[in-house]
mmCIF file of the N, C-alpha and C atoms, coordinates in Angstrom:
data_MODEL
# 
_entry.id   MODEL 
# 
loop_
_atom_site.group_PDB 
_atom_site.id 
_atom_site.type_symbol 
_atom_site.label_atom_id 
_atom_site.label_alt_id 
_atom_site.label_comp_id 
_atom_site.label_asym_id 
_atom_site.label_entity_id 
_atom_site.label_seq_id 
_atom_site.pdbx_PDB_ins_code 
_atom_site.Cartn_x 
_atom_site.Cartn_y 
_atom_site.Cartn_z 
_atom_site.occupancy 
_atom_site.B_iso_or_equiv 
_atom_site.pdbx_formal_charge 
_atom_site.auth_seq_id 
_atom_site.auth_comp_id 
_atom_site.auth_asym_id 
_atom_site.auth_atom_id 
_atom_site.pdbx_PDB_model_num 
ATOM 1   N N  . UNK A 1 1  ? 58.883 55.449 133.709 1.00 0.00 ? 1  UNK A N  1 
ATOM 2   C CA . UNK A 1 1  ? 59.237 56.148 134.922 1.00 0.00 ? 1  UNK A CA 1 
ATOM 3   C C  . UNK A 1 1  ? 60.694 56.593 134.883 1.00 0.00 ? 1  UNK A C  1 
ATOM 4   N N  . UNK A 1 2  ? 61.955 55.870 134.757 1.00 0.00 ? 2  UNK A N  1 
ATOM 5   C CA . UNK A 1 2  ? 63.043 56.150 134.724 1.00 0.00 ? 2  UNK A CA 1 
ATOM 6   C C  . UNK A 1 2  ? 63.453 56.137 132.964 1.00 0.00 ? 2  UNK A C  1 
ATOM 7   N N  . UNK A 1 3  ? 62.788 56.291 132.571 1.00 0.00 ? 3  UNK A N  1 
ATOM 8   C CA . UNK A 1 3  ? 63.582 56.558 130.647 1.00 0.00 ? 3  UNK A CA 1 
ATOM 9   C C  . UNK A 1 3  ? 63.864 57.458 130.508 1.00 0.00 ? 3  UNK A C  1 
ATOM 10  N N  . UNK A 1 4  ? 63.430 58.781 131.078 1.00 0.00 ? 4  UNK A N  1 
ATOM 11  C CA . UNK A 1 4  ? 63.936 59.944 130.991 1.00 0.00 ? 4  UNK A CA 1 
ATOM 12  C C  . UNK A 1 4  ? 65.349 60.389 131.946 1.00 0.00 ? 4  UNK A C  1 
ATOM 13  N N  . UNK A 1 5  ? 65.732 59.462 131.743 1.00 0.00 ? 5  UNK A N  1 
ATOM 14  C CA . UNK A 1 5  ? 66.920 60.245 133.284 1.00 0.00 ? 5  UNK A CA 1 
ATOM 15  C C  . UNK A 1 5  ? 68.138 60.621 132.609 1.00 0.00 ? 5  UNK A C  1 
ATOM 16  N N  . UNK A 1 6  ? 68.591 59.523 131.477 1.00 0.00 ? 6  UNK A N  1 
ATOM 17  C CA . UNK A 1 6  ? 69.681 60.161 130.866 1.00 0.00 ? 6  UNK A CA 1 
ATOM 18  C C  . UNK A 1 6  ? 70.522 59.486 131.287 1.00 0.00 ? 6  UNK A C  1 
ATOM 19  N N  . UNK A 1 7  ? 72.500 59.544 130.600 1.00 0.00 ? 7  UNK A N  1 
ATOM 20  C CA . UNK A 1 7  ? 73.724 59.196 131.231 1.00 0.00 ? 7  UNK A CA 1 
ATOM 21  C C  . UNK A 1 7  ? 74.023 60.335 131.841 1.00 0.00 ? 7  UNK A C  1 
ATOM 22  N N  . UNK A 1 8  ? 73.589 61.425 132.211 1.00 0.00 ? 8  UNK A N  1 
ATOM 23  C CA . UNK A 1 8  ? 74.103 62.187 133.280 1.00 0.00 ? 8  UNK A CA 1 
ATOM 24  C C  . UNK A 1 8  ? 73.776 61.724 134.618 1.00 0.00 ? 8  UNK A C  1 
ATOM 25  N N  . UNK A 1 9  ? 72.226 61.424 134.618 1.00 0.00 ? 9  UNK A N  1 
ATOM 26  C CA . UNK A 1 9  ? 71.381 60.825 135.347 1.00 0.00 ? 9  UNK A CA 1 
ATOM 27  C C  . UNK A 1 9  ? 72.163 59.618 136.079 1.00 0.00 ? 9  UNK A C  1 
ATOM 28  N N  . UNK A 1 10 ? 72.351 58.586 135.475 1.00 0.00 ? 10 UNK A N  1 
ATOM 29  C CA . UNK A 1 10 ? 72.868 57.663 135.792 1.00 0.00 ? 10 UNK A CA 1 
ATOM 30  C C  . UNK A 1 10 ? 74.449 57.381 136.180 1.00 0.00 ? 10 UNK A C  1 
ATOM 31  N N  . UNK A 1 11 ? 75.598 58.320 135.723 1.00 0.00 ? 11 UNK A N  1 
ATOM 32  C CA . UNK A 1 11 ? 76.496 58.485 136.369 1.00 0.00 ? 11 UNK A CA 1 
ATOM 33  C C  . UNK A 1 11 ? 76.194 59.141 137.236 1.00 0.00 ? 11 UNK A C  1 
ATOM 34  N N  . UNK A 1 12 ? 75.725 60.071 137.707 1.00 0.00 ? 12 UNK A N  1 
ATOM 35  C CA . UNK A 1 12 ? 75.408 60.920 139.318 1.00 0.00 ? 12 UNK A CA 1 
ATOM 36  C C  . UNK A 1 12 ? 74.644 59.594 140.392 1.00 0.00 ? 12 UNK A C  1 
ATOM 37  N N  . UNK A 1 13 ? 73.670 58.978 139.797 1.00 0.00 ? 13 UNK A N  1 
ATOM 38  C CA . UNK A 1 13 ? 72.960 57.859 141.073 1.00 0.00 ? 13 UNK A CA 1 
ATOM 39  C C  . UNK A 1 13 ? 73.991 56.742 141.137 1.00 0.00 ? 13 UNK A C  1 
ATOM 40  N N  . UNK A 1 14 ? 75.031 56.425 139.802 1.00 0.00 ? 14 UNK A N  1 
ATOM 41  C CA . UNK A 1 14 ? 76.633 55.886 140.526 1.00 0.00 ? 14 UNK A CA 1 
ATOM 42  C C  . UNK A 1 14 ? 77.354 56.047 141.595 1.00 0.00 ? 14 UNK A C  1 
ATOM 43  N N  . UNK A 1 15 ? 77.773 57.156 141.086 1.00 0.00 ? 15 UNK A N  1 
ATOM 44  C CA . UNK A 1 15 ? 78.547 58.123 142.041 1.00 0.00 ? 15 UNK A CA 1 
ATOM 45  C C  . UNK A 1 15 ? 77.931 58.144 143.257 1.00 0.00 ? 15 UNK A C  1 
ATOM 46  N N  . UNK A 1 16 ? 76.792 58.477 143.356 1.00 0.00 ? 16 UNK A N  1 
ATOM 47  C CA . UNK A 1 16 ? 75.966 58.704 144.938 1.00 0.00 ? 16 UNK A CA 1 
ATOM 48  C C  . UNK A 1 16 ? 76.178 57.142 145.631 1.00 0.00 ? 16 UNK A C  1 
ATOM 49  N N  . UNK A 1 17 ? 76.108 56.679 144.658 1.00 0.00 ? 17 UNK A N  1 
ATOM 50  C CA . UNK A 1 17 ? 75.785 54.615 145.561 1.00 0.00 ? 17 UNK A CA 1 
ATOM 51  C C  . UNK A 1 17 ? 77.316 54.171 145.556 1.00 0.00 ? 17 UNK A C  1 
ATOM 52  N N  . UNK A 1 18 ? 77.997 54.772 145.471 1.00 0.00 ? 18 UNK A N  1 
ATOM 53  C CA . UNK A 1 18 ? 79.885 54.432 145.247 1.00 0.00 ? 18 UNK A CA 1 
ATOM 54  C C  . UNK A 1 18 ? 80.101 55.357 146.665 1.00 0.00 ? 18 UNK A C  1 
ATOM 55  N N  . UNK A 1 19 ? 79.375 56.407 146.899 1.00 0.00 ? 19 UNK A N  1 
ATOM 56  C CA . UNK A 1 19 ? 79.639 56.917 148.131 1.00 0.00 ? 19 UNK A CA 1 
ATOM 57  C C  . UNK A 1 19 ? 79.077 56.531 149.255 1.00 0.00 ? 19 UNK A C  1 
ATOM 58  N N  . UNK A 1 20 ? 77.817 56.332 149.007 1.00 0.00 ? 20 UNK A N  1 
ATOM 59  C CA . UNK A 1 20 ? 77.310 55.624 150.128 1.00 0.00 ? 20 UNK A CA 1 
ATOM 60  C C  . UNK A 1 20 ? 77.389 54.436 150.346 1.00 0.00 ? 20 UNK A C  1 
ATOM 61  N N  . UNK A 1 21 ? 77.493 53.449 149.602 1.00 0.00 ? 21 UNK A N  1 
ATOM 62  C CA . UNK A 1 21 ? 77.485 51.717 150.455 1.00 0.00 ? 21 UNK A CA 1 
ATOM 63  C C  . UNK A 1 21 ? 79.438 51.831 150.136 1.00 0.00 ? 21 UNK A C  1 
ATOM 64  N N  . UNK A 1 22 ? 79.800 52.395 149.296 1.00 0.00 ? 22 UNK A N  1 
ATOM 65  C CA . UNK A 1 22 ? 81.567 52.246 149.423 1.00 0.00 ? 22 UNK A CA 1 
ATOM 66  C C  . UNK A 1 22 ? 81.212 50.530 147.877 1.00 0.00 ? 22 UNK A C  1 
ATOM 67  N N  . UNK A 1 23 ? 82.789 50.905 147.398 1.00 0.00 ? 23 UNK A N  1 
ATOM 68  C CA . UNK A 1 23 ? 82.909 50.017 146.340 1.00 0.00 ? 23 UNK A CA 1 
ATOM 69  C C  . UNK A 1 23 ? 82.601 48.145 146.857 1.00 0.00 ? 23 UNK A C  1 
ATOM 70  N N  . UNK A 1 24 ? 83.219 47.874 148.106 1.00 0.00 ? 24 UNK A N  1 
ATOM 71  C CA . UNK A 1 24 ? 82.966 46.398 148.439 1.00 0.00 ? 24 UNK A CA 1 
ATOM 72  C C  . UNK A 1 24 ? 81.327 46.081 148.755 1.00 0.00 ? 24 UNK A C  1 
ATOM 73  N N  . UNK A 1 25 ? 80.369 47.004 148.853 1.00 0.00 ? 25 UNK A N  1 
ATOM 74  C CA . UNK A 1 25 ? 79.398 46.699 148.995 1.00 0.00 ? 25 UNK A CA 1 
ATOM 75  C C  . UNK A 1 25 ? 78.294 46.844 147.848 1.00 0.00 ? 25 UNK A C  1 
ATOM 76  N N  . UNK A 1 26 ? 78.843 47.252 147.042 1.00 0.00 ? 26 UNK A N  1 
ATOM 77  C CA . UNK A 1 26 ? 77.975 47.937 145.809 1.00 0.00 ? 26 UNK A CA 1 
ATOM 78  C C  . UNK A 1 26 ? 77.949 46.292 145.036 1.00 0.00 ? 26 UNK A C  1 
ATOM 79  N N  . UNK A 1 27 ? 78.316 45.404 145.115 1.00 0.00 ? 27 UNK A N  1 
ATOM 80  C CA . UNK A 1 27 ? 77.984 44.312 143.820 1.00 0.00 ? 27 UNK A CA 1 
ATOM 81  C C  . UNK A 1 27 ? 77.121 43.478 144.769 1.00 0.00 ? 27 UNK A C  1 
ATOM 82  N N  . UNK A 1 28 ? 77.050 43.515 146.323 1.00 0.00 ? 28 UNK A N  1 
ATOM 83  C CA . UNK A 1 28 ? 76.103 42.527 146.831 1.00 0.00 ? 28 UNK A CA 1 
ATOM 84  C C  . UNK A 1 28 ? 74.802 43.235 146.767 1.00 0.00 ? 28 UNK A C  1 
ATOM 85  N N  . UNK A 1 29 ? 74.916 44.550 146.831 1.00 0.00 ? 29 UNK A N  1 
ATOM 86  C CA . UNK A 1 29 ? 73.384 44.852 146.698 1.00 0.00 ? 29 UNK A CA 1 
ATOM 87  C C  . UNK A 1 29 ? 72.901 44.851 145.264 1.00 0.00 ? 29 UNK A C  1 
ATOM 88  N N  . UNK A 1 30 ? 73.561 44.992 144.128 1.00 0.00 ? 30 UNK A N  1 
ATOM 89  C CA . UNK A 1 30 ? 73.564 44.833 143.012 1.00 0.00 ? 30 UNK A CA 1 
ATOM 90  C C  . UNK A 1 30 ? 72.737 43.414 142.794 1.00 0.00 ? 30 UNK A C  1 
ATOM 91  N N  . UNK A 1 31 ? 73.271 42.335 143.393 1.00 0.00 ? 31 UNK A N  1 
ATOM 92  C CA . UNK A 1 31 ? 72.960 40.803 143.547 1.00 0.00 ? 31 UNK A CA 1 
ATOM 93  C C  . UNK A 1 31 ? 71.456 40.709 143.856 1.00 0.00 ? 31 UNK A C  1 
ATOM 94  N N  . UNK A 1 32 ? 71.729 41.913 144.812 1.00 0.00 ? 32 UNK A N  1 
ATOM 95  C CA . UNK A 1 32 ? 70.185 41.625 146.356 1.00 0.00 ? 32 UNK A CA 1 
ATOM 96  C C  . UNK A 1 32 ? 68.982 42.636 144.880 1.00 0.00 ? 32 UNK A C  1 
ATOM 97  N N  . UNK A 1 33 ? 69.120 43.393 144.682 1.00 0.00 ? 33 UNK A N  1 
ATOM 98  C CA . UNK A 1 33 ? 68.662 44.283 143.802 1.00 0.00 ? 33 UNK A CA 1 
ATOM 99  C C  . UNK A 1 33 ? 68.197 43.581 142.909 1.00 0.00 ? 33 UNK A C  1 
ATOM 100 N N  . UNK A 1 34 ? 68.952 42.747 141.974 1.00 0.00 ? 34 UNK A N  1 
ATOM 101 C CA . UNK A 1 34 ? 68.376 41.654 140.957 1.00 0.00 ? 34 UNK A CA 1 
ATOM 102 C C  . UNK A 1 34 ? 67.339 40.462 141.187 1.00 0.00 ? 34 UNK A C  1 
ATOM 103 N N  . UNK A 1 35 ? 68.004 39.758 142.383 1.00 0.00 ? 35 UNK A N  1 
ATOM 104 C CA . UNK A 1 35 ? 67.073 38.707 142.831 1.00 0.00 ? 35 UNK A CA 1 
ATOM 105 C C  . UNK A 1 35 ? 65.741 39.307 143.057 1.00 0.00 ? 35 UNK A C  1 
ATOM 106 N N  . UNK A 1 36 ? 65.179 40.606 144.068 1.00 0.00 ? 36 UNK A N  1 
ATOM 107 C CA . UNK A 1 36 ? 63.923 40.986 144.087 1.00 0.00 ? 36 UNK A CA 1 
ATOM 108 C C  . UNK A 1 36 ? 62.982 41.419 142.891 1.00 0.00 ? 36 UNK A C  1 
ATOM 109 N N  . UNK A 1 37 ? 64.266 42.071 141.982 1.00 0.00 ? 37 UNK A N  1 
ATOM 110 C CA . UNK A 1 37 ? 63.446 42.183 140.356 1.00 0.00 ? 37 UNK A CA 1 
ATOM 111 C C  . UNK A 1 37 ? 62.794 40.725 140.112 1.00 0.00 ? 37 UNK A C  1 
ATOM 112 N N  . UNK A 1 38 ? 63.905 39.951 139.921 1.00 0.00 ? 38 UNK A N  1 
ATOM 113 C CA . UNK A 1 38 ? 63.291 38.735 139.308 1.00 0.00 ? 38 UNK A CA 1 
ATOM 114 C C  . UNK A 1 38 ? 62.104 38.195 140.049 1.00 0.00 ? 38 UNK A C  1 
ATOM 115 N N  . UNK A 1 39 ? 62.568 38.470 141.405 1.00 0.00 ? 39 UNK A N  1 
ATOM 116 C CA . UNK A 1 39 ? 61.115 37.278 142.301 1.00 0.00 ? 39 UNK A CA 1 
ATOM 117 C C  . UNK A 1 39 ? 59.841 38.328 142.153 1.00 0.00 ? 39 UNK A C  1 
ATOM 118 N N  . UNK A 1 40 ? 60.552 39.845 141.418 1.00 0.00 ? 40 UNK A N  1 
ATOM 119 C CA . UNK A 1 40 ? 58.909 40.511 141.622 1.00 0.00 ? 40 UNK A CA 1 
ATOM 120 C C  . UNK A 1 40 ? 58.438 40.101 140.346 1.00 0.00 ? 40 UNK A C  1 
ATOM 121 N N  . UNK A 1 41 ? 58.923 40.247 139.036 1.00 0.00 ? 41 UNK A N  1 
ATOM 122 C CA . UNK A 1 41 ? 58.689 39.284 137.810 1.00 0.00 ? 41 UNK A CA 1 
ATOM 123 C C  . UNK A 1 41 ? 58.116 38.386 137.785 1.00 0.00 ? 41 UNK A C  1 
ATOM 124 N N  . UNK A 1 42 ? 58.940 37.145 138.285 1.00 0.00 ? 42 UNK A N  1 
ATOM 125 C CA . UNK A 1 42 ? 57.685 35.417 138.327 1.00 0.00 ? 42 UNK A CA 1 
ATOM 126 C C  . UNK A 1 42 ? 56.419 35.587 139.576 1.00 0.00 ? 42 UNK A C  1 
ATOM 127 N N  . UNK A 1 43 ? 56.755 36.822 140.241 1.00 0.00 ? 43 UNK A N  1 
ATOM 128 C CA . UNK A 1 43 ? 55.080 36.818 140.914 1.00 0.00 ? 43 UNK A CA 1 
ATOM 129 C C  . UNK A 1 43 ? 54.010 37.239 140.023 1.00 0.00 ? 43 UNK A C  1 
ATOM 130 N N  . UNK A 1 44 ? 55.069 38.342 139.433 1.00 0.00 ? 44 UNK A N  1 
ATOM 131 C CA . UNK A 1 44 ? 53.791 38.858 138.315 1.00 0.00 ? 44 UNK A CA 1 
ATOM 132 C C  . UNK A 1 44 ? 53.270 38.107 137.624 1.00 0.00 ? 44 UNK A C  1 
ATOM 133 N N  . UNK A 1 45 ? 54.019 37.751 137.077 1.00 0.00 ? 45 UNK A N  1 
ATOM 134 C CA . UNK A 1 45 ? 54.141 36.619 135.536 1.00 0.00 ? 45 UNK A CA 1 
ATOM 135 C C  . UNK A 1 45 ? 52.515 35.347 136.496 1.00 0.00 ? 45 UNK A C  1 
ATOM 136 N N  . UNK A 1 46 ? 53.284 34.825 137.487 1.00 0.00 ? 46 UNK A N  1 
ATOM 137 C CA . UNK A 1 46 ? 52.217 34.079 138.171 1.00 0.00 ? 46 UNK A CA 1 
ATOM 138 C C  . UNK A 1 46 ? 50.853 34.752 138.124 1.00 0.00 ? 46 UNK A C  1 
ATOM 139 N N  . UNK A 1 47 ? 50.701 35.523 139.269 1.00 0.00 ? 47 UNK A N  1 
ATOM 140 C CA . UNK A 1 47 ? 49.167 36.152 138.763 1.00 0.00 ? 47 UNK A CA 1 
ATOM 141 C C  . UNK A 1 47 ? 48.573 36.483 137.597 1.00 0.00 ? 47 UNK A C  1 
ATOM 142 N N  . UNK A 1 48 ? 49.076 36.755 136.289 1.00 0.00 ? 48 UNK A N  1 
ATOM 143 C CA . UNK A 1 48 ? 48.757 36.836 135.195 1.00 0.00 ? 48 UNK A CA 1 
ATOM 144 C C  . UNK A 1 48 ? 48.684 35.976 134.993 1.00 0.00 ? 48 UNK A C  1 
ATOM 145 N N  . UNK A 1 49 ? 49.220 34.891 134.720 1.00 0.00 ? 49 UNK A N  1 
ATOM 146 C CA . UNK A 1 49 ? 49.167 33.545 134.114 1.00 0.00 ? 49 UNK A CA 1 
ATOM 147 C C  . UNK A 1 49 ? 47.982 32.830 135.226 1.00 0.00 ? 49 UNK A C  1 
ATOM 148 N N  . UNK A 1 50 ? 47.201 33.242 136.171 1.00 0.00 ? 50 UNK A N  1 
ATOM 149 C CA . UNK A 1 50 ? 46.316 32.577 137.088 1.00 0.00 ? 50 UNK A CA 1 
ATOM 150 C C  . UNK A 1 50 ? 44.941 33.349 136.769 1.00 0.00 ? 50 UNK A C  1 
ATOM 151 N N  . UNK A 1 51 ? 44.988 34.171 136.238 1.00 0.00 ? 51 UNK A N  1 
ATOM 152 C CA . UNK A 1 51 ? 43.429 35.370 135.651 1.00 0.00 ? 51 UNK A CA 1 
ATOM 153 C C  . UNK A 1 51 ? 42.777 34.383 135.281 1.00 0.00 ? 51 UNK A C  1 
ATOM 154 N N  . UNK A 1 52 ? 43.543 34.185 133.776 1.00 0.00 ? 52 UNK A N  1 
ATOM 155 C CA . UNK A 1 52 ? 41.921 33.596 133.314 1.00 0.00 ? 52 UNK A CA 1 
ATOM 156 C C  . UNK A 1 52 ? 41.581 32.143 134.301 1.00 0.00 ? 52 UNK A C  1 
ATOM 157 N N  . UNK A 1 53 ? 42.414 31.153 134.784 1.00 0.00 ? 53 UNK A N  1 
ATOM 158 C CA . UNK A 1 53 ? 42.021 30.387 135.667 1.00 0.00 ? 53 UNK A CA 1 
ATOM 159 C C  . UNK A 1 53 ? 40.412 30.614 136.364 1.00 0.00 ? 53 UNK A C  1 
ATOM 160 N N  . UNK A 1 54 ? 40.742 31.737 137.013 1.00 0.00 ? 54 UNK A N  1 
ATOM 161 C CA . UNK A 1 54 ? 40.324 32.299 138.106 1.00 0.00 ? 54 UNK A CA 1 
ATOM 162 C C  . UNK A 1 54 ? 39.031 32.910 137.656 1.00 0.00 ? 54 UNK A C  1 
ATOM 163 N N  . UNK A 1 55 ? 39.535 33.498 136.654 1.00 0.00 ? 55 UNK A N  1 
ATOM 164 C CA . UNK A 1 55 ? 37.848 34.190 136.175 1.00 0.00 ? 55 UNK A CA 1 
ATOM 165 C C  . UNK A 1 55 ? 36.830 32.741 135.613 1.00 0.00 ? 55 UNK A C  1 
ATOM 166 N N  . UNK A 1 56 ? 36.943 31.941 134.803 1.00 0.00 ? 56 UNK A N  1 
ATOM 167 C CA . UNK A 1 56 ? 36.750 30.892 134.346 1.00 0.00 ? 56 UNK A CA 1 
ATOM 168 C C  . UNK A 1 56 ? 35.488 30.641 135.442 1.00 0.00 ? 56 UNK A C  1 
ATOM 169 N N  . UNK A 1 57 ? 36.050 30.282 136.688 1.00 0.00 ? 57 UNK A N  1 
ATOM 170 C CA . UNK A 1 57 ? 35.319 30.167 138.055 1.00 0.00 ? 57 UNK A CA 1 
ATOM 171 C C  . UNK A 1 57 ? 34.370 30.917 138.657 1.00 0.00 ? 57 UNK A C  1 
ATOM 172 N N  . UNK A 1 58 ? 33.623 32.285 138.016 1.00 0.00 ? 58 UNK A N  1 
ATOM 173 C CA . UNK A 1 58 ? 32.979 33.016 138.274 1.00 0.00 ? 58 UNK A CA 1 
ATOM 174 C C  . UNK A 1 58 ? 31.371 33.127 137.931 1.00 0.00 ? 58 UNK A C  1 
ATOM 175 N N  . UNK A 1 59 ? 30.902 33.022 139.209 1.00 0.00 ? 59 UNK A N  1 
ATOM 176 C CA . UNK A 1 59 ? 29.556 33.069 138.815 1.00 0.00 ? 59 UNK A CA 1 
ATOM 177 C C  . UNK A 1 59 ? 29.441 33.666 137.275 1.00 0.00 ? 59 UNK A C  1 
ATOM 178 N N  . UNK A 1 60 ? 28.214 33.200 136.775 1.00 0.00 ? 60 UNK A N  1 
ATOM 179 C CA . UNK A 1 60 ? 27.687 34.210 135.378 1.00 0.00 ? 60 UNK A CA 1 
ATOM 180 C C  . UNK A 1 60 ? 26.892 35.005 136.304 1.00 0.00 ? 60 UNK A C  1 
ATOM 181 N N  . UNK A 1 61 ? 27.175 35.946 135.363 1.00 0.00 ? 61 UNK A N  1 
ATOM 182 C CA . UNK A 1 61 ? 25.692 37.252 136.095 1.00 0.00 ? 61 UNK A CA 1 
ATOM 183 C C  . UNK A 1 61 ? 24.720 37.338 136.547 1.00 0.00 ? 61 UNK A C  1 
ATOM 184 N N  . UNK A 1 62 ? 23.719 36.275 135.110 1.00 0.00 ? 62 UNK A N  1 
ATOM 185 C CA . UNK A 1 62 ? 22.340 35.965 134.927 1.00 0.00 ? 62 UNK A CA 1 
ATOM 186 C C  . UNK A 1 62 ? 22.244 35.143 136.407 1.00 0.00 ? 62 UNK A C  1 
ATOM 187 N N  . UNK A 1 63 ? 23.177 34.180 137.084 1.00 0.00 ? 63 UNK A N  1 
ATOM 188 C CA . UNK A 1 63 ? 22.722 33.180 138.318 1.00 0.00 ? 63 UNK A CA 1 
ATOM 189 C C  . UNK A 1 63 ? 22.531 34.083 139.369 1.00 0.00 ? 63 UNK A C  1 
ATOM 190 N N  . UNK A 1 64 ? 23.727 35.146 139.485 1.00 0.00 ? 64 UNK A N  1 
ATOM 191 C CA . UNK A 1 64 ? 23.876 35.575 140.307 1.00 0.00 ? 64 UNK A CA 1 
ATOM 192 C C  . UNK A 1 64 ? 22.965 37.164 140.816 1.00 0.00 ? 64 UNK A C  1 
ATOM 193 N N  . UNK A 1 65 ? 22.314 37.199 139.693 1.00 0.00 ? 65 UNK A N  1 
ATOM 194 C CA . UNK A 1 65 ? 21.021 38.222 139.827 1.00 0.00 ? 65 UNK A CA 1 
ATOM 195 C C  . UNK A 1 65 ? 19.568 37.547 140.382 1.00 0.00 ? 65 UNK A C  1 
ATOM 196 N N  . UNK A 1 66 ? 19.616 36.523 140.772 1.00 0.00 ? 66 UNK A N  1 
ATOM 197 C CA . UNK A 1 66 ? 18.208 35.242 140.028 1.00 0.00 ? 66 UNK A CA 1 
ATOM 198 C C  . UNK A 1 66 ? 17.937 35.821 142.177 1.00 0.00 ? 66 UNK A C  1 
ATOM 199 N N  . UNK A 1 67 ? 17.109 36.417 142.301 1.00 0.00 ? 67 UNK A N  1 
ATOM 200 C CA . UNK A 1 67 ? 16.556 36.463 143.394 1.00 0.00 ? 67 UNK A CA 1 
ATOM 201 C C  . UNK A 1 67 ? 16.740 35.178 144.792 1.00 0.00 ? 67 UNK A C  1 
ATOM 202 N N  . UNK A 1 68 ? 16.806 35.513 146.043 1.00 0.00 ? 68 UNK A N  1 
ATOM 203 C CA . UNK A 1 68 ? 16.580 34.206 147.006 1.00 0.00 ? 68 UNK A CA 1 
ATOM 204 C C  . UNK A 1 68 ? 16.156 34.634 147.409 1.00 0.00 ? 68 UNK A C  1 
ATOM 205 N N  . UNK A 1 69 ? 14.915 33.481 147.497 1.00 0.00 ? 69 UNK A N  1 
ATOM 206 C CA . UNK A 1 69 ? 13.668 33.593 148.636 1.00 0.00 ? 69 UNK A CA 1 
ATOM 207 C C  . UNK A 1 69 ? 13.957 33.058 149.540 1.00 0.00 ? 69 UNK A C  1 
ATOM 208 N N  . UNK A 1 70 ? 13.718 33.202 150.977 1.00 0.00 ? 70 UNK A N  1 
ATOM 209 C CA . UNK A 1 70 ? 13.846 32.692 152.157 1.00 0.00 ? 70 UNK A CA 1 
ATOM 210 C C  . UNK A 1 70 ? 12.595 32.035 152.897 1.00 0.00 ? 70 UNK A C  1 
ATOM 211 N N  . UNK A 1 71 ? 11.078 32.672 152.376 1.00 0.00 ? 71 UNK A N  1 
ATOM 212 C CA . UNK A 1 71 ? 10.142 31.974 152.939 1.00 0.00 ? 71 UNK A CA 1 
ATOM 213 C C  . UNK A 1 71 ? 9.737  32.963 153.564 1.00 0.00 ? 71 UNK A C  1 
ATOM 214 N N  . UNK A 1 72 ? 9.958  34.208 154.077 1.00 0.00 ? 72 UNK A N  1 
ATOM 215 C CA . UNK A 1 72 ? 10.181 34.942 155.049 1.00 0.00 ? 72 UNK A CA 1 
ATOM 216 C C  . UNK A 1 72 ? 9.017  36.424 154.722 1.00 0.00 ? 72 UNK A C  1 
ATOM 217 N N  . UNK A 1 73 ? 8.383  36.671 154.649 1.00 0.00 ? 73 UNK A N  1 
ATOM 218 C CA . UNK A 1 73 ? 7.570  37.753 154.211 1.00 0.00 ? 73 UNK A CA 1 
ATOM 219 C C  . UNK A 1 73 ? 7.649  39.044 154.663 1.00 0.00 ? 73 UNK A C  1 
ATOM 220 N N  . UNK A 1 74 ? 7.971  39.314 156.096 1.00 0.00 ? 74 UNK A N  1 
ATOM 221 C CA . UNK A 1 74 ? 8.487  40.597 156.418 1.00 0.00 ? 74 UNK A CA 1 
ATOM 222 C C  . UNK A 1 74 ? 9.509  40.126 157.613 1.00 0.00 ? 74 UNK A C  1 
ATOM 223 N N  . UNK A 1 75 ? 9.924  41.385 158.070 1.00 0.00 ? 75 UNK A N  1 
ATOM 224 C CA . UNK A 1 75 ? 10.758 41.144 159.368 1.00 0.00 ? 75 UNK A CA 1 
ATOM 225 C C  . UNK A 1 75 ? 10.162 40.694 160.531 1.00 0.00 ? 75 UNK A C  1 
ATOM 226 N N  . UNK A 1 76 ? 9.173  41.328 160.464 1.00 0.00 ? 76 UNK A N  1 
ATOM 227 C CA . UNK A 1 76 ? 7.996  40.699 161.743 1.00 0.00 ? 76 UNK A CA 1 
ATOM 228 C C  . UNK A 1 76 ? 7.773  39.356 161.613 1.00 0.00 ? 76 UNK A C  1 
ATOM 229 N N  . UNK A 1 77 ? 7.278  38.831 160.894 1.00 0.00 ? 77 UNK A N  1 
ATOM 230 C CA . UNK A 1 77 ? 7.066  37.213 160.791 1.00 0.00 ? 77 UNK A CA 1 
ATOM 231 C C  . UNK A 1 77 ? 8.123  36.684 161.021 1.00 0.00 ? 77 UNK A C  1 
ATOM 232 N N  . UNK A 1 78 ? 9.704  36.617 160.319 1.00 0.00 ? 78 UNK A N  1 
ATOM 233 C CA . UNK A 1 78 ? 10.784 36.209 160.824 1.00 0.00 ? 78 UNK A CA 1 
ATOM 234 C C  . UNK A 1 78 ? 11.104 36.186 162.469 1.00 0.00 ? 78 UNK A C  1 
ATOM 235 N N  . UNK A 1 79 ? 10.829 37.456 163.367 1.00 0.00 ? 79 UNK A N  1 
ATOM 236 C CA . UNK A 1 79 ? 11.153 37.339 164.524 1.00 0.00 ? 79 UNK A CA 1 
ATOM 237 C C  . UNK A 1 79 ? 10.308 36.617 165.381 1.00 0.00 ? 79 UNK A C  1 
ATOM 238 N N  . UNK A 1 80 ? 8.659  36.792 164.934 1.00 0.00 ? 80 UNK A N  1 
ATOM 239 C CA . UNK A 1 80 ? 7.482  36.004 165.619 1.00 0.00 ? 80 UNK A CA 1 
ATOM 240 C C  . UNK A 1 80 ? 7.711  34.382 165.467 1.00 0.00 ? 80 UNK A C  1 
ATOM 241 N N  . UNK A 1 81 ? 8.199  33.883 164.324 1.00 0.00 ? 81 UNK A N  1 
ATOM 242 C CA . UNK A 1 81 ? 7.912  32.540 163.892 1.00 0.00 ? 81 UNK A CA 1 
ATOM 243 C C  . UNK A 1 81 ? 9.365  32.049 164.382 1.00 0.00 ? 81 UNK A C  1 
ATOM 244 N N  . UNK A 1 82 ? 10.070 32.651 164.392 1.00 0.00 ? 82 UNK A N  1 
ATOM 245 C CA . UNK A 1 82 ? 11.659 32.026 164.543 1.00 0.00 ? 82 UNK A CA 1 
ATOM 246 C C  . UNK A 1 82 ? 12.236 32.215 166.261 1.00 0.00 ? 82 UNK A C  1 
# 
């Protein structure tokens, strides 16, 4: 997504963030900016690392195709008998 931008690229979105938050504010969002990378990282990292867990736990196919009978023969009998 951003590999193509270039050092022109990236001195201009400097420059723009040096104007807008001003120099004393540019290293806390820098801070704030990193921490959400990282916490979006070990979420990822988490759900990946929880797949196969998770799939492991999944019906097989063959059970989950296997018909249920209820006893029940049409809708009419269900409402008459019940």
């Amino acid at each position: 997504m951003f590999s193509n931008i270039g050092i022109p690229g990236v001195i201009l979105i400097v420059v723009f963030a040096l104007i807008l938050f001003g120099p004393a504010k540019l290293p806390e969002l820098g801070r704030a900016m990193g921490k959400t990378l990282k916490e979006f990282k070990s979420a990822t990292h988490e759900l990946t690392s929880e797949a196969p867990v998770t799939m492991a736990t999944v019906v097989p196919v063959e059970i989950a195709k296997t018909p249920v009978h209820s006893g029940v023969e049409t809708p009419a009998q269900d409402v008459t008998e019940g």
